[in-house]
N, C-alpha and C positions, 0 to 999 in steps of 0.2 A: 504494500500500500504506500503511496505517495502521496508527500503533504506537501500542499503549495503555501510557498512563505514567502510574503512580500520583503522585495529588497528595502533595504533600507537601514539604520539604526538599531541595534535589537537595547531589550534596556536589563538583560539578565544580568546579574551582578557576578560570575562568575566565569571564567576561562574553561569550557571542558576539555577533560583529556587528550582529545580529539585536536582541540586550537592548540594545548601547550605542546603534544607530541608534532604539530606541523612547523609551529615555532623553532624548537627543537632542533630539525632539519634546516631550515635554515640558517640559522646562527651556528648548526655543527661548518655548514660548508663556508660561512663566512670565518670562522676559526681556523679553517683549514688553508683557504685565502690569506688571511694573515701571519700564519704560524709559516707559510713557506715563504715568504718575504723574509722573514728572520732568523728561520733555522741553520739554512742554509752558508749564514755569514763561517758560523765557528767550524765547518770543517773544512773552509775553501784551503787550507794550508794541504790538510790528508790528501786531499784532491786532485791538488797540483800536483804534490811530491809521486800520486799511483797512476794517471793518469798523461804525468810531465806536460802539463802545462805551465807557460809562461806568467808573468802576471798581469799583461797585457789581456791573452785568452783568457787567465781565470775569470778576472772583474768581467766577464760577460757572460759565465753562470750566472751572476747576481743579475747582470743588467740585458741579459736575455729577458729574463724574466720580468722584469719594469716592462722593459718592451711593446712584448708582448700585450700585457697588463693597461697600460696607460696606452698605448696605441690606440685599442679596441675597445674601449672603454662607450664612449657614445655612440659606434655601431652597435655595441652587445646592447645597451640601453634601448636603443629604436626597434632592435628585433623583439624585444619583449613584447614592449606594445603592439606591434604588429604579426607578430609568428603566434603568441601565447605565451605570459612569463612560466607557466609550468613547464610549457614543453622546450622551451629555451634553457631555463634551470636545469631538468632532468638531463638532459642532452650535453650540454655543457660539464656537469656533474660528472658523468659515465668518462667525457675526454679526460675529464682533470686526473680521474684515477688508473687510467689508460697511460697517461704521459708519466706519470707519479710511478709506474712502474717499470715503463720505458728506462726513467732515469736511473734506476736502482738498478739497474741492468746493462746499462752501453758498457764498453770498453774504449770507447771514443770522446775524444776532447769533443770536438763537431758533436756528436750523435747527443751529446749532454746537454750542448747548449742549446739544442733543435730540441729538445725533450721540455726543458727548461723554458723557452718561447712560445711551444705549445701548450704548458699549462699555466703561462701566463696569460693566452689567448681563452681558454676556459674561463680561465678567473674574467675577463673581463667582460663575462657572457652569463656567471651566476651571481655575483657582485650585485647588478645591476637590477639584475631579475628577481632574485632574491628579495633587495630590498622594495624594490615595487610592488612584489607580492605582502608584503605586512604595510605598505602604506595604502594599500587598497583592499587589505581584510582590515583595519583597525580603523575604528573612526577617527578622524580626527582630531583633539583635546587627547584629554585624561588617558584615554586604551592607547592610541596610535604613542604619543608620549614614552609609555609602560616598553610597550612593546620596541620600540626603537632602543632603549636603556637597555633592555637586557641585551638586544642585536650587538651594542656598539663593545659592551660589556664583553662578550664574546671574542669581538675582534681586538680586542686588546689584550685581552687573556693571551690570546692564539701568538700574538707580537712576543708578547713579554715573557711567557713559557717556551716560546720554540728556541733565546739564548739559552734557557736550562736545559731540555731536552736534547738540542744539538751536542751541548757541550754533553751529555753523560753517554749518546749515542754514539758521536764520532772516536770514541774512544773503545766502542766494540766494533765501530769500521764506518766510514762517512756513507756507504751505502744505507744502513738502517735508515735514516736523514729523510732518505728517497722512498723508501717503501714502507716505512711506516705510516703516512698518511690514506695508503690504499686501501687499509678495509676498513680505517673510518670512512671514507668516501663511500666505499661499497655498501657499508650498511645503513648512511643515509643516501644515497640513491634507492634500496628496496623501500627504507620506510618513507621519501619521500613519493613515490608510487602510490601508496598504499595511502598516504595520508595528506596529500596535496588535491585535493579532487579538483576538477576540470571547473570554471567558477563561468555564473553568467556573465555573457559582455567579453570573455577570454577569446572568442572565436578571432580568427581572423579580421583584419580591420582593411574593410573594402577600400579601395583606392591603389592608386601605383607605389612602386618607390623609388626613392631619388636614388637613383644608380651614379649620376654625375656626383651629388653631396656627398654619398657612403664615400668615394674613393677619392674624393680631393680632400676634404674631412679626416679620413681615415689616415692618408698620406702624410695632411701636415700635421697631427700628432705623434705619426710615427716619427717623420725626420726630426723635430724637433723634438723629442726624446733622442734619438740617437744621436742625432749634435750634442746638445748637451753631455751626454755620456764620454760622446768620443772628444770634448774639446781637450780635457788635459792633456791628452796624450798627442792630438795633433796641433795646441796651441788656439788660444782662443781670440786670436788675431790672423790666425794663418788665413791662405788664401780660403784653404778646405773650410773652414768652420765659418768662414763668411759667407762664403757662396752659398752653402746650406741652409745657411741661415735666411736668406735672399731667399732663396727659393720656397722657406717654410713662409714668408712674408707673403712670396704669390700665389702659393696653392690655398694659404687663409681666406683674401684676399678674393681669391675664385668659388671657395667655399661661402663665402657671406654674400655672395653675388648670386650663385645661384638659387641658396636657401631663402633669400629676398625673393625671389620668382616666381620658382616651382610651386604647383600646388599642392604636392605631399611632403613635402622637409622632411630631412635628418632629424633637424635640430629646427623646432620652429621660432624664427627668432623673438616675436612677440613673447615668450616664455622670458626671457628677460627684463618685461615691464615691471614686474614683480619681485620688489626691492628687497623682500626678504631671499629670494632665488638668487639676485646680482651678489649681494651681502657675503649670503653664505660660503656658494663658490670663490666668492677672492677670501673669506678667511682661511675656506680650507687651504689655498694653493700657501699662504703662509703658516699654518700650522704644524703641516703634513711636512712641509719644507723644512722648518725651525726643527722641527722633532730628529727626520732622517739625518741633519747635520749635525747636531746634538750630540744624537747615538754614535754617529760616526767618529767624532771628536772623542766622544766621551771615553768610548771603547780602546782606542789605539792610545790616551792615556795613561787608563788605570794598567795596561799589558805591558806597552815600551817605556813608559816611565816610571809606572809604580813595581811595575813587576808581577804583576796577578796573571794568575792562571785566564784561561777560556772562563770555566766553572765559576771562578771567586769573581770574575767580572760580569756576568749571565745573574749571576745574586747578589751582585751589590745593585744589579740595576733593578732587582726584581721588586721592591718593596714600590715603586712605580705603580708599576702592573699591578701589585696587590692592593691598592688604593683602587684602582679602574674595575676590579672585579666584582669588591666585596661592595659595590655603590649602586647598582643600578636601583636599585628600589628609593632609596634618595634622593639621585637624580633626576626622575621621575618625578617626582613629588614637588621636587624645586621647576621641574617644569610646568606641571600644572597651576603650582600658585603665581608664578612669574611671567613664566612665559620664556621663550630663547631668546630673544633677544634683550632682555636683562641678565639672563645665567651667562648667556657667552659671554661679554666681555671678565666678569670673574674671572672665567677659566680661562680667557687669553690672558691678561695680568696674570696669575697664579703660575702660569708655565713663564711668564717673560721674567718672573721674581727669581725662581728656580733657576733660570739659565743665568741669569745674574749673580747669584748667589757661588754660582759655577766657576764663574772668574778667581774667587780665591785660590787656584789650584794654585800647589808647592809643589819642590820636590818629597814632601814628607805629608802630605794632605795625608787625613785617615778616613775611614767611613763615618765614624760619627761626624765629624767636623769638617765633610765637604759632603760626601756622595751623598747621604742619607738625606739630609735638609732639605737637600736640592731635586730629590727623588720623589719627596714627598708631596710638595710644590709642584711638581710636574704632573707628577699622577693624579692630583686633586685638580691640575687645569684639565688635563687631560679627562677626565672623568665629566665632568662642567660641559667640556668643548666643544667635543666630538657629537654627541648625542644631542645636544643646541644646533648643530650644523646641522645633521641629519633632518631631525623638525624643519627648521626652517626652511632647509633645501627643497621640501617637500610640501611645505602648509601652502591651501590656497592653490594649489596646481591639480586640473581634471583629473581625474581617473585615467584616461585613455591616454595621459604623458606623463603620469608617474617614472613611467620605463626612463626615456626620457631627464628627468628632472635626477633621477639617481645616477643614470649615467655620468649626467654632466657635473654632479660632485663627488660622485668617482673618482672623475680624469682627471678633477682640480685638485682634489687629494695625490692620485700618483704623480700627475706633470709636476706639480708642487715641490713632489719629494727627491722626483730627477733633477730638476733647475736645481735649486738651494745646497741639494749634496754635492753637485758636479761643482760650485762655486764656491762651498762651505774646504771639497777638498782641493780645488786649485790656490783658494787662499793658505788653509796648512801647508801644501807641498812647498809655495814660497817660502812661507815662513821658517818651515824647519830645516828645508832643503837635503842635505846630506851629513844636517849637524851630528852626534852622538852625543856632546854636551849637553846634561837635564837641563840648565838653563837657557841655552841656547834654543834646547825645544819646545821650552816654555813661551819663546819669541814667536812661533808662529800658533800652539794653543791659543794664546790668549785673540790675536784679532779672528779670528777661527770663529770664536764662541762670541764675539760681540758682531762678529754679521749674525749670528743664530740670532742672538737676543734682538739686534735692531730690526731683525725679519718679523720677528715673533709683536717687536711695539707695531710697526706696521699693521700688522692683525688686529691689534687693539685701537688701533686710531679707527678700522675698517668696522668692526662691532657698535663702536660706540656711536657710530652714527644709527645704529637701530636704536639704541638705548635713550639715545638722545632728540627722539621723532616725536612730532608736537604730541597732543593729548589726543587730538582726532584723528590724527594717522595711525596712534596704537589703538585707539580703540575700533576703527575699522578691521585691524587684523586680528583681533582677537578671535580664538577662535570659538566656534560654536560650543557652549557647553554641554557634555554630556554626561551620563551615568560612568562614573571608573568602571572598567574592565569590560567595557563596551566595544563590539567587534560587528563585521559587516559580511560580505558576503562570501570568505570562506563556511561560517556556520552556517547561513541559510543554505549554501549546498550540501552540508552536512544532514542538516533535517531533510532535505529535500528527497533524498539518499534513502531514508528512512522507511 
């Protein structure tokens, strides 16, 4: 027997097993997203030394993978909306654990980094979908809120666990690294099967698509990650790094020209009227940035300078993480009574204190009296930040561009994290050059960590302008009030079912 339930708002106060176990599956694959962005750092030495790569080739396991990622990011976005975010997730899911065993398998420098590319092109096809799917089951307010804190919760876990993990793996062999993400993918691909049902309005979205937008779009994100990547090593003056550059200027350039036109867009550009939309995406591209250069910095201190293991550096960073874990239910809460655009700027200050705080470094700095303070300030921004962005990225945006609207603070998150690293390490590499003297290499640490931080005030000059929007302009964006733990048309497919 089948029961017809009108879409719409439901007002049950509760999540069924059914909503947490689909939640679930998503935030496992977004964990999974994130955890290989960072696992992968602590065994690239293993790596090189079994596999004899150079260290030109290695950074392109790491930067295969951004690639990838940040490439395809607003193409994975558009096909949600238009293919089906279920069946785009799913699909995308089965590659990621496909390539994830690929990896753990090559005896190939090449074969790794093509493995590594392809499950960064996954990622940027469940990323997307993923998050579309809970900003079009959860209403808007209070549940949508909830729901996004536990997601972002997730992908911070997955970050900040995968330096612990790598570092105790790579030490039974940097293969595990690679294949241990497989049959968690494996097992949320069956349970997502099972527990993602087909939702109304998912079908196919009549119309063409911009065949021109995917591939001049797609293009100049691609090149412009790979410039970036590749300026240190070919000079960020050279002929090479300009001309690319030039040409990521024309295929944008040709991309915004045709999206102006077409009747079906990539990227429709009126989705940018929506100042919470513009906002968020330029905080991410500064957060995501500040953070990757951060870690970057932070890491190759506490190893070549202090002298810590892989393992003691993976857990002096971890109390971070541990702060982004153990919050989403709080920061939830400060979303509903605030709003994002009050919580974010907190959490952009709160990280730009932290990296500040970071400048003390010595040759004798300890954990209580540098890393920890500054870890804790971060993870508290970070916990604030990330889940403020997500909301806002999203409030106020159709149904039918959610795909769309996630995509594009996706890519401002990865591109973010490509630009700021690539410049966070051409500034170090000046700075320290070929020193071996600690203080010497304390010369280029420190301007190193005050680009981090003046990225990160940036952020916050960029938030405050939401915090600072007359009375009538927040009170138009508020959003609709609803019952906490209110969800939309995953469960009425669920009853439906019934």
């Amino acid at each position: 027997m089948h029961m017809h339930v009108a879409y719409g708002a439901m007002t049950d106060t509760r999540w069924t097993p059914r909503i947490w176990g689909a939640l679930v599956v998503l935030c496992a694959a977004m964990f999974l997203d994130a955890l290989d962005v960072s696992m992968v750092g602590v065994a690239l030495p293993s790596i090189g030394a079994d596999l004899h790569l150079s260290d030109s080739a290695l950074q392109w396991v790491v930067s295969g993978y951004v690639l990838g990622y940040g490439g395809l990011l607003l193409l994975g976005g558009r096909a949600a909306d238009l293919l089906g975010r279920r069946r785009v997730f799913l699909i995308a899911l089965a590659v990621f654990a496909g390539a994830s065993l690929l990896g753990g398998l090559v005896d190939s420098g090449p074969l790794l980094i093509g493995a590594r590319f392809l499950k960064g092109i996954s990622a940027a096809f469940t990323a997307p979908a993923g998050l579309s799917i809970i900003t079009t089951t959860f209403a808007e307010g209070p549940a949508r809120n909830r729901a996004l804190s536990i997601y972002t919760t997730c992908s911070a876990a997955g970050f900040s666990l995968g330096l612990v993990i790598s570092g105790l793996l790579t030490s039974a062999g940097w293969r595990l690294t690679f294949l241990m993400p497989v049959p968690i993918a494996l097992v949320a691909l069956l349970a997502g099967i099972k527990l993602l049902p087909r939702q109304r309005g998912e079908q196919r979205t009549s119309g063409g698509y911009d065949v021109a937008g995917a591939i001049t779009g797609t293009a100049a994100v691609l090149l412009l990650v790979f410039t970036v990547t590749e300026a240190q090593g070919a000079g960020w003056l050279s002929l090479r790094t300009l001309g690319s550059l030039l040409l990521v200027a024309v295929l944008a350039a040709a991309f915004l020209l045709i999206e102006g036109r077409t009747a079906h867009p990539l990227v429709r550009l009126g989705i940018f009227r929506n100042a919470g939309v513009r906002r968020a995406n330029l905080t991410a591209l500064t957060l995501m940035g500040s953070y990757a250069g951060f870690q970057f910095v932070a890491t190759l201190y506490l190893q070549r300078l202090l002298d810590w293991s892989a393992l003691e550096t993976a857990l002096g960073l971890l109390p971070g993480g541990a702060i982004v874990a153990f919050s989403a239910g709080s920061v939830s809460r400060l979303l509903d009574r605030f709003g994002p655009e009050r919580v974010l700027p907190v959490g952009v200050a709160s990280m730009a204190l932290g990296y500040a705080l970071f400048l003390r470094l010595d040759e004798h700095s300890s954990f209580l009296g540098l890393v920890l303070p500054s870890m804790l300030l971060i993870g508290a921004g970070f916990a604030l930040g990330f889940p403020s962005i997500n909301v806002a990225a999203t409030n106020g945006v159709p149904d039918d561009e959610q795909g769309l609207a996630s995509g594009l603070v996706n890519t401002s998150l990865q591109v973010g994290g490509a630009i700021v690293l690539a410049v966070t390490t051409a500034v170090l590499t000046a700075g320290t050059g070929t020193a071996t003297d600690a203080h010497a290499q304390l010369a280029g640490y420190r301007p190193a960590l005050l680009l981090v931080t003046g990225t990160t005030t940036l952020g916050l000059l960029i938030a405050l302008t939401g915090a600072l929007r007359s009375p009538r302009a927040k009170a138009a964006a508020e959003p609709v009030s609803v019952p906490d733990y209110q969800y939309r048309p995953l469960e009425q497919a669920v009853l439906s079912e019934r």
